[in-house]
Structures are given as structure tokens and as C-alpha cells.
Biopython code that builds the backbone (N, CA, C, O; Angstrom):
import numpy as np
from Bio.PDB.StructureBuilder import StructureBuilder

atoms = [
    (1, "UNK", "N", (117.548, 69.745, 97.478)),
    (1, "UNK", "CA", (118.047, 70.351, 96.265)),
    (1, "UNK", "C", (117.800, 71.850, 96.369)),
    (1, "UNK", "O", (116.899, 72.314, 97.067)),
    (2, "UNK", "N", (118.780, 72.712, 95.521)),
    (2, "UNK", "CA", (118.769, 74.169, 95.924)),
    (2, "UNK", "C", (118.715, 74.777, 94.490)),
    (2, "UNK", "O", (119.793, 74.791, 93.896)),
    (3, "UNK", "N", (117.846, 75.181, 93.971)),
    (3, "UNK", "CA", (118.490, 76.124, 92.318)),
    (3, "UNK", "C", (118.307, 77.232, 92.655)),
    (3, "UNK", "O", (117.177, 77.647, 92.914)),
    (4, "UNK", "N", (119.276, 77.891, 92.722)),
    (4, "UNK", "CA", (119.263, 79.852, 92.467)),
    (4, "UNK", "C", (119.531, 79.722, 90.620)),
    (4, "UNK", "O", (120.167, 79.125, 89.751)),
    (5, "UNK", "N", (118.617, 80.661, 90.842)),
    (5, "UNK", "CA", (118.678, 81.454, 89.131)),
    (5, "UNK", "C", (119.705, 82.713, 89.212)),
    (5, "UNK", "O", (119.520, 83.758, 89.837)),
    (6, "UNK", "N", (120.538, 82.449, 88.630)),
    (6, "UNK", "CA", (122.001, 83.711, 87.867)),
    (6, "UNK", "C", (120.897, 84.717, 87.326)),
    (6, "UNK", "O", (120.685, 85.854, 87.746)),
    (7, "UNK", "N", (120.311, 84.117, 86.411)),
    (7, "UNK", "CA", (119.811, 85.333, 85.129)),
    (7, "UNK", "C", (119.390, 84.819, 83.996)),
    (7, "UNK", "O", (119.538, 83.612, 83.808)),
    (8, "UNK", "N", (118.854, 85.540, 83.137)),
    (8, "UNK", "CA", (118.433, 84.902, 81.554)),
    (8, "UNK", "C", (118.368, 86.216, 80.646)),
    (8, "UNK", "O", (117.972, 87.312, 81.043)),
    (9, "UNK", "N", (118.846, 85.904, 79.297)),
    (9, "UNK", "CA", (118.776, 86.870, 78.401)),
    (9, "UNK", "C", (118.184, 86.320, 77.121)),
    (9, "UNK", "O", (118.659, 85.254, 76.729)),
    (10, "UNK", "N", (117.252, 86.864, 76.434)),
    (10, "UNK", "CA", (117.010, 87.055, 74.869)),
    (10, "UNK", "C", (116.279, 85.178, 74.637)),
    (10, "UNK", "O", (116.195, 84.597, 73.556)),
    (11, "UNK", "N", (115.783, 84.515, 76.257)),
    (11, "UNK", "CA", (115.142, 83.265, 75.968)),
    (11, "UNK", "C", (113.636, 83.825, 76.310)),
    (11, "UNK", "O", (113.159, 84.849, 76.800)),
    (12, "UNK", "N", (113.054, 82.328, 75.668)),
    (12, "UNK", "CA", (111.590, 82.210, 76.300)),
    (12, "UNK", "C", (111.717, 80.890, 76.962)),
    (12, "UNK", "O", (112.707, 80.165, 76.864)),
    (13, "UNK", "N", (110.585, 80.614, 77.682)),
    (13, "UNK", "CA", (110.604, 79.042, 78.081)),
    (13, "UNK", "C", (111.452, 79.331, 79.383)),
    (13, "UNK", "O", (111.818, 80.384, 79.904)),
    (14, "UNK", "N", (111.605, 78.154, 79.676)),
    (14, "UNK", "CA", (112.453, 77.712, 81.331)),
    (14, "UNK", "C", (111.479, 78.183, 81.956)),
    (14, "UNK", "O", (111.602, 79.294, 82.471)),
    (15, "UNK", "N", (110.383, 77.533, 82.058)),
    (15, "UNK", "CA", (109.411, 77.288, 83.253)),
    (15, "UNK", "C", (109.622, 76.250, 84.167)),
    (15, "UNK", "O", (109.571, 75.068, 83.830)),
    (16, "UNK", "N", (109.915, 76.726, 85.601)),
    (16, "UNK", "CA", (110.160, 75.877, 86.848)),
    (16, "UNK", "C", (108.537, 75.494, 87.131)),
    (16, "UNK", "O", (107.503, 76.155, 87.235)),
    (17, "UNK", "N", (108.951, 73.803, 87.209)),
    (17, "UNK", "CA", (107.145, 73.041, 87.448)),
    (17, "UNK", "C", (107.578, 72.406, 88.588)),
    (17, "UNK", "O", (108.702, 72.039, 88.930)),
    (18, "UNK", "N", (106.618, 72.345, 89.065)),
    (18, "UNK", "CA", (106.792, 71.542, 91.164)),
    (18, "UNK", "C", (105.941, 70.768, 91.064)),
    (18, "UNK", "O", (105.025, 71.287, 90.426)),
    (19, "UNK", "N", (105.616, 69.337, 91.470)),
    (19, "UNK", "CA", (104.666, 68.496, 91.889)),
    (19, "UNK", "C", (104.858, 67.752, 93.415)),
    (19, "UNK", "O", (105.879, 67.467, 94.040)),
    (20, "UNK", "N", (103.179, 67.537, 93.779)),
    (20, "UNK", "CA", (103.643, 66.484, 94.867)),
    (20, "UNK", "C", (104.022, 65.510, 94.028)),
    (20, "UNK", "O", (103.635, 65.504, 92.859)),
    (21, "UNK", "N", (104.996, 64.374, 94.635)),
    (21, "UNK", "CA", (105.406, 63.414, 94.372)),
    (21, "UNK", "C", (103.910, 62.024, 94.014)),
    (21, "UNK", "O", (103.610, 61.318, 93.051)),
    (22, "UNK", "N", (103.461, 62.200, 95.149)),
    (22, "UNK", "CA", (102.031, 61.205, 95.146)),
    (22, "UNK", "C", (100.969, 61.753, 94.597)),
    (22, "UNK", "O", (100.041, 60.973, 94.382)),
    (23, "UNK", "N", (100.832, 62.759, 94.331)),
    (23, "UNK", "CA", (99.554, 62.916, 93.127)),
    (23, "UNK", "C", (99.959, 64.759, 92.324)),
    (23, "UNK", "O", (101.055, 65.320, 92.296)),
    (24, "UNK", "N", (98.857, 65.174, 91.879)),
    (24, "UNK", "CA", (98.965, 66.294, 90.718)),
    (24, "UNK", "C", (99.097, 67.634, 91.091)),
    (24, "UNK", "O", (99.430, 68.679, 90.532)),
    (25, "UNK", "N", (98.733, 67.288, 92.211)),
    (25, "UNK", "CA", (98.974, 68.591, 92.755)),
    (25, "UNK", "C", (100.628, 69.430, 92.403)),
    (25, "UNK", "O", (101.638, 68.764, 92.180)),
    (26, "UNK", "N", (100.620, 71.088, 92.417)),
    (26, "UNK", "CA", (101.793, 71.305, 91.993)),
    (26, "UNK", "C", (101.684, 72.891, 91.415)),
    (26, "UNK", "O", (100.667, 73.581, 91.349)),
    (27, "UNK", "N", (102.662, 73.140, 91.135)),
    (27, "UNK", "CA", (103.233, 75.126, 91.291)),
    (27, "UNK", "C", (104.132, 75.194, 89.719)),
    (27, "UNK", "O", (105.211, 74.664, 89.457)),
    (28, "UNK", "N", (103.403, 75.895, 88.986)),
    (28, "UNK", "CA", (104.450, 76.304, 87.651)),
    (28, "UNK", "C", (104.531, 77.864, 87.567)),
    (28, "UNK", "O", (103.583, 78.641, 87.452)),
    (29, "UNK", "N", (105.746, 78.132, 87.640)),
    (29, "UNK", "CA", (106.152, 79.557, 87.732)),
    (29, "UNK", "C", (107.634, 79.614, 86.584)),
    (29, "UNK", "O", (107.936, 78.637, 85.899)),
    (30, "UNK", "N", (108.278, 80.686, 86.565)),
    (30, "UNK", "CA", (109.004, 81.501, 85.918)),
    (30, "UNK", "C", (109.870, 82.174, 86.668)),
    (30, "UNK", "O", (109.399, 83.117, 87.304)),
    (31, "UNK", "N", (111.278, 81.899, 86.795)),
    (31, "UNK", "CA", (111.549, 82.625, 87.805)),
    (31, "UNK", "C", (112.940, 83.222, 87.151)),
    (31, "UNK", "O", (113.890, 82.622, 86.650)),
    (32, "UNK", "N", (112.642, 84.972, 87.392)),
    (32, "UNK", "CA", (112.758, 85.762, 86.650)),
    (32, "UNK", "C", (114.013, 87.461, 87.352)),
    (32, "UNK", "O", (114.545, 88.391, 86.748)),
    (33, "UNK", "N", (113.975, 87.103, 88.653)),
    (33, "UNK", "CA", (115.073, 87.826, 89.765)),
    (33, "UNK", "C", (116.103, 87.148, 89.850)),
    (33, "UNK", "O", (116.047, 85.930, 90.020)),
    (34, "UNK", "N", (117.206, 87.793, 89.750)),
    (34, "UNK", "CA", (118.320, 86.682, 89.827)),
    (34, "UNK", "C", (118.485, 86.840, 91.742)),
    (34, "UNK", "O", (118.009, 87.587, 92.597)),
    (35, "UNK", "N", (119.350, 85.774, 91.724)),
    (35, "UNK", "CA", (119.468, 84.567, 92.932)),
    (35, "UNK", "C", (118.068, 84.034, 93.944)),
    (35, "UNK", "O", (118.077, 83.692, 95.126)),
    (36, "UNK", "N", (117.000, 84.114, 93.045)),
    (36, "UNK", "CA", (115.588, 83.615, 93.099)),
    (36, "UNK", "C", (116.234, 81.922, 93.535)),
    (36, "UNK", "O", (116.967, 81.170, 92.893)),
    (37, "UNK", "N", (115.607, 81.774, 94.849)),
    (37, "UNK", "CA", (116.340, 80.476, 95.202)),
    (37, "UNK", "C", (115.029, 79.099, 95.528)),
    (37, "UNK", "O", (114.141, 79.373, 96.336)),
    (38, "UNK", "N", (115.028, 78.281, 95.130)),
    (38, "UNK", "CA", (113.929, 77.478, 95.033)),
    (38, "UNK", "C", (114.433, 76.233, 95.700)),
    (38, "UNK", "O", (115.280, 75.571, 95.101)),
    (39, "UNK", "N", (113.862, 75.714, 97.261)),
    (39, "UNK", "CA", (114.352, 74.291, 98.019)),
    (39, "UNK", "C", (113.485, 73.592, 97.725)),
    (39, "UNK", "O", (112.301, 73.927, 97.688)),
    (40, "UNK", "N", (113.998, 72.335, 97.428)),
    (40, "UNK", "CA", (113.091, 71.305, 97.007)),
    (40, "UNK", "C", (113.666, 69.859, 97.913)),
    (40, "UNK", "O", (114.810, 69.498, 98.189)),
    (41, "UNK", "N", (112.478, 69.321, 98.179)),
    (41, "UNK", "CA", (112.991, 68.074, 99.258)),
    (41, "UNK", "C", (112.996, 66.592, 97.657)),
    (41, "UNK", "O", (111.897, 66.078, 97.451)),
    (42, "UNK", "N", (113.768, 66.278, 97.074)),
    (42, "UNK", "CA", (113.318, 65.013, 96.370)),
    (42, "UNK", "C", (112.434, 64.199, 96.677)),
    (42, "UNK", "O", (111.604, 63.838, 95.842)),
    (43, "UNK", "N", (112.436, 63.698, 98.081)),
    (43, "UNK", "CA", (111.066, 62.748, 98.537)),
    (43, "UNK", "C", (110.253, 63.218, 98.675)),
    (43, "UNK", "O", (109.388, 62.502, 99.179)),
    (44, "UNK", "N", (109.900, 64.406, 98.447)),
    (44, "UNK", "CA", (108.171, 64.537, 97.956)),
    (44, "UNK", "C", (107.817, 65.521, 96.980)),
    (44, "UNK", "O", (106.709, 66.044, 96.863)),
    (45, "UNK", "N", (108.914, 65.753, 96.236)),
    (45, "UNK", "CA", (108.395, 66.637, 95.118)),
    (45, "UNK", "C", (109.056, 66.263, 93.708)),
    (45, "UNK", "O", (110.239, 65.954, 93.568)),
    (46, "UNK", "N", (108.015, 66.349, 92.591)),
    (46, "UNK", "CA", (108.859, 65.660, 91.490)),
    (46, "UNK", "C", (109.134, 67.654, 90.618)),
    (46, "UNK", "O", (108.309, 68.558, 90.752)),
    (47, "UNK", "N", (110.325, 67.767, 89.916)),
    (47, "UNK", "CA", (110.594, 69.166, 89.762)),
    (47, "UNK", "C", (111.429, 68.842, 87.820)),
    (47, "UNK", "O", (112.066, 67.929, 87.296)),
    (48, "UNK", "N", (111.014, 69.915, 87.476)),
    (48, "UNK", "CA", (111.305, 69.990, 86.129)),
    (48, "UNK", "C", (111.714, 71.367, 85.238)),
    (48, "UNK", "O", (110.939, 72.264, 85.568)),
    (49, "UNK", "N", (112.511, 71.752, 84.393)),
    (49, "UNK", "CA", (112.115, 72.776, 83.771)),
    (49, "UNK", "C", (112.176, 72.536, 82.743)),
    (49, "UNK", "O", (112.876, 71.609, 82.335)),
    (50, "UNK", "N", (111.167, 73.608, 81.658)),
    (50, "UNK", "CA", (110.293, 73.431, 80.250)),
    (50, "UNK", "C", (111.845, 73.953, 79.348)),
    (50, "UNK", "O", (112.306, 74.982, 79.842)),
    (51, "UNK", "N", (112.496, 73.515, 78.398)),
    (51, "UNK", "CA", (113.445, 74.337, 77.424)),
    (51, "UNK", "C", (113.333, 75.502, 77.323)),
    (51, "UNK", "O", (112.156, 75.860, 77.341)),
    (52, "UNK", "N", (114.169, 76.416, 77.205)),
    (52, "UNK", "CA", (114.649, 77.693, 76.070)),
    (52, "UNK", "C", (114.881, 77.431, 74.987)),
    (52, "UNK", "O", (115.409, 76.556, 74.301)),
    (53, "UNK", "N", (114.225, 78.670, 74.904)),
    (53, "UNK", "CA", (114.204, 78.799, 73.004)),
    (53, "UNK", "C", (114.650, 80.302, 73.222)),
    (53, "UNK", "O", (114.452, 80.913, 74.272)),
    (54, "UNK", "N", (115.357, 80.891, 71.961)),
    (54, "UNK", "CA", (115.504, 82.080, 71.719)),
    (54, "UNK", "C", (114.416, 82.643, 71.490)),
    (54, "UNK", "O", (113.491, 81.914, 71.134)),
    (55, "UNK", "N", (114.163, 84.177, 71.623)),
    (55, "UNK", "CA", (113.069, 84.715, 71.694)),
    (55, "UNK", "C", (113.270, 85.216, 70.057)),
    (55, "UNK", "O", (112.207, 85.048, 69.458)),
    (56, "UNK", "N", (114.230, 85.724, 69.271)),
    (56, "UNK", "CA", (114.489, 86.023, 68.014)),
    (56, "UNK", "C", (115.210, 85.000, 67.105)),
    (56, "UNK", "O", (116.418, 84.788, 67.004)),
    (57, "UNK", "N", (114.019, 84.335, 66.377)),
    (57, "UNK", "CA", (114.963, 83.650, 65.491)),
    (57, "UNK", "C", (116.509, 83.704, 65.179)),
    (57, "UNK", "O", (116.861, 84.738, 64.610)),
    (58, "UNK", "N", (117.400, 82.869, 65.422)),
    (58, "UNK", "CA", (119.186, 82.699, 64.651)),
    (58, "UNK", "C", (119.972, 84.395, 66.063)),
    (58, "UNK", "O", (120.988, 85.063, 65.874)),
    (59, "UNK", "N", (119.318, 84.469, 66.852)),
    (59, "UNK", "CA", (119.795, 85.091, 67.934)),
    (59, "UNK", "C", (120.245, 84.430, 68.840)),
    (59, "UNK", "O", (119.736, 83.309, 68.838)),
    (60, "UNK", "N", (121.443, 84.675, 70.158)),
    (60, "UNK", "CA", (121.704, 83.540, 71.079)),
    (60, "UNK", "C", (120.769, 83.963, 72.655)),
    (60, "UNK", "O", (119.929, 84.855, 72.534)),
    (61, "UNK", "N", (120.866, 83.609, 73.427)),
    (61, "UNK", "CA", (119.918, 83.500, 74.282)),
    (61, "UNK", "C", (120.603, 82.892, 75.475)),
    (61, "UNK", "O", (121.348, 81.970, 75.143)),
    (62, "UNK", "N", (120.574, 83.121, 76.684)),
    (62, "UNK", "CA", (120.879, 81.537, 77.865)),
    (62, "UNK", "C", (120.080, 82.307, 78.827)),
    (62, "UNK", "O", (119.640, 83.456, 78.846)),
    (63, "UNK", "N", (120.031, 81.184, 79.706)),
    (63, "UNK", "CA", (119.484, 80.992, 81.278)),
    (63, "UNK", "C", (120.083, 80.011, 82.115)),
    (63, "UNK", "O", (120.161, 78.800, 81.908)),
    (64, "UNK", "N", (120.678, 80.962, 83.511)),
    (64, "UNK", "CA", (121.886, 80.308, 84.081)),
    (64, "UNK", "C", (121.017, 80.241, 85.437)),
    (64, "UNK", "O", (120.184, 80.993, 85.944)),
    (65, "UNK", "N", (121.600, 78.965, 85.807)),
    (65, "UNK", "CA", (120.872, 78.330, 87.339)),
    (65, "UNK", "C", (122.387, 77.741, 87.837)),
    (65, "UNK", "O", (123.422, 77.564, 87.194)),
    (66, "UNK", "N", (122.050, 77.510, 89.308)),
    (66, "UNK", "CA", (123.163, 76.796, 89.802)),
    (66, "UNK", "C", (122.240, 75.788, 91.019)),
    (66, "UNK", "O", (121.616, 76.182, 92.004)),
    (67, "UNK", "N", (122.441, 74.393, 90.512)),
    (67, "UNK", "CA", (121.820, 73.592, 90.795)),
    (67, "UNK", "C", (122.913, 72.656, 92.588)),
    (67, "UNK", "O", (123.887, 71.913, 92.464)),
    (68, "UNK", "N", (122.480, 72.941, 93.511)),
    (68, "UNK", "CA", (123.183, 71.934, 95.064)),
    (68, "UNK", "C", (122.431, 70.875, 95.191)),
    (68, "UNK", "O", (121.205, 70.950, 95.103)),
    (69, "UNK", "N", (123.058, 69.778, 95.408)),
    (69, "UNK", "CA", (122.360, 68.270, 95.625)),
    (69, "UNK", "C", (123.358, 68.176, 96.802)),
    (69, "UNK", "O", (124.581, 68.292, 96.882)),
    (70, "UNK", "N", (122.035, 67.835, 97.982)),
    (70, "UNK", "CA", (122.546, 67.193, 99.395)),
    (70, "UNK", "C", (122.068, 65.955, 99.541)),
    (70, "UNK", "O", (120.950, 65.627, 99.143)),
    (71, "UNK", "N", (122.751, 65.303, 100.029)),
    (71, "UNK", "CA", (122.064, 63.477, 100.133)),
    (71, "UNK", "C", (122.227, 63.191, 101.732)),
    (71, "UNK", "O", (123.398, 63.274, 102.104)),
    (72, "UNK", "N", (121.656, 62.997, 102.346)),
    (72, "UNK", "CA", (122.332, 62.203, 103.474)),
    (72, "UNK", "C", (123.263, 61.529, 103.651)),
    (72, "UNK", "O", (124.226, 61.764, 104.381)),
    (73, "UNK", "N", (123.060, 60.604, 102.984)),
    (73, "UNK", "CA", (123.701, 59.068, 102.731)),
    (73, "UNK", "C", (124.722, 59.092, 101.315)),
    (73, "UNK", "O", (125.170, 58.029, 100.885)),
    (74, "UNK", "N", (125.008, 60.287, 100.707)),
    (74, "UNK", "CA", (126.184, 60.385, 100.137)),
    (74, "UNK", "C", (125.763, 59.621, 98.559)),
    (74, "UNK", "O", (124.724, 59.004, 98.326)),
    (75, "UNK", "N", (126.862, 59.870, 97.637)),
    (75, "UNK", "CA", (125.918, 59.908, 96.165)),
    (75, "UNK", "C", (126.715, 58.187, 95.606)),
    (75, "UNK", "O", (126.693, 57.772, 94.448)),
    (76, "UNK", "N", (127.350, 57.465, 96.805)),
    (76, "UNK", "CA", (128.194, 56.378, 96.188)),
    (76, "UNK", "C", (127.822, 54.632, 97.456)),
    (76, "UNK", "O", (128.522, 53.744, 97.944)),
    (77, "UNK", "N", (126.483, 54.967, 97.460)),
    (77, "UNK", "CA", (125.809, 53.713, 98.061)),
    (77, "UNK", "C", (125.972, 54.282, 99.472)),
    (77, "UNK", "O", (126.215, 55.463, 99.717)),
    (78, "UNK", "N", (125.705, 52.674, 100.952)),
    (78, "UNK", "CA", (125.720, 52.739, 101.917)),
    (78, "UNK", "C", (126.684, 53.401, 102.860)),
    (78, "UNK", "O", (126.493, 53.349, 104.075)),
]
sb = StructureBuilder()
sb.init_structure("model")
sb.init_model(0)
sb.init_chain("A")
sb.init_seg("    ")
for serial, (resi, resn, name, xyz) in enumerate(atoms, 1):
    if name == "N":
        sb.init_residue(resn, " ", resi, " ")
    sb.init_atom(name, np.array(xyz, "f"), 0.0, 1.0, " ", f" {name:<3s}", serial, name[0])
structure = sb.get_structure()
């Protein structure tokens, strides 16, 4: 799996969290440069990010990622 971060404006939150898969170990960061690119293997890492919220009440806000999924074995069985 591949996420580059575009950018973010006027949010809080969207914290990128990393774990090993088999125990607690694990990396929580913020990632805050755009095309900040983060590889992640699925079989051994479990990966998450925390919501956005606007930073000013009834203001709009986003945070843009662009998420690649490679499979070996293809996303429609054997």
C-alpha cells in the first residue's frame, strides 16, 4: 500500500498510526509535506488514520491523500 499526502487546510486530526501486525509495537505521526509518501506492507502492519475536524468551528477544512493497493494475486480471488 502507498499513501502520498496532496495537502490539508484549516483541519486538525488525521494522524497516520502504524502497528506491527503481531503485537503493539508502532509509529504515530502527522504527515504534514505534501507528496509525503508512506509504504506499508499489509502483512505486517496494521495502519489507520485518526478523523478531521475543522480547526474553526462552522469553517470547511480537508485533507487529501491518494491511497495505491497492490495485491499479488489480484483483488477478485485465485
Amino acid at each position: 500500500v502507498a499513501v502520498l499526502f496532496v495537502g490539508r487546510q484549516g483541519v486538525k486530526g488525521g494522524e497516520s498510526r502504524v502497528f506491527d501486525a503481531d503485537g503493539p509495537a508502532g509509529q504515530r505521526f502527522t504527515m504534514t509535506k505534501p507528496w509525503t509518501t508512506l509504504l506499508l506492507d499489509d502483512a505486517r502492519v496494521i495502519h489507520e488514520t485518526t478523523p478531521i475536524q475543522p480547526i474553526t468551528a462552522g469553517e470547511r477544512g480537508w485533507r487529501d491523500t491518494l491511497v495505491i493497493t497492490l495485491r499479488s494475486g489480484g483483488f477478485q480471488g485465485p
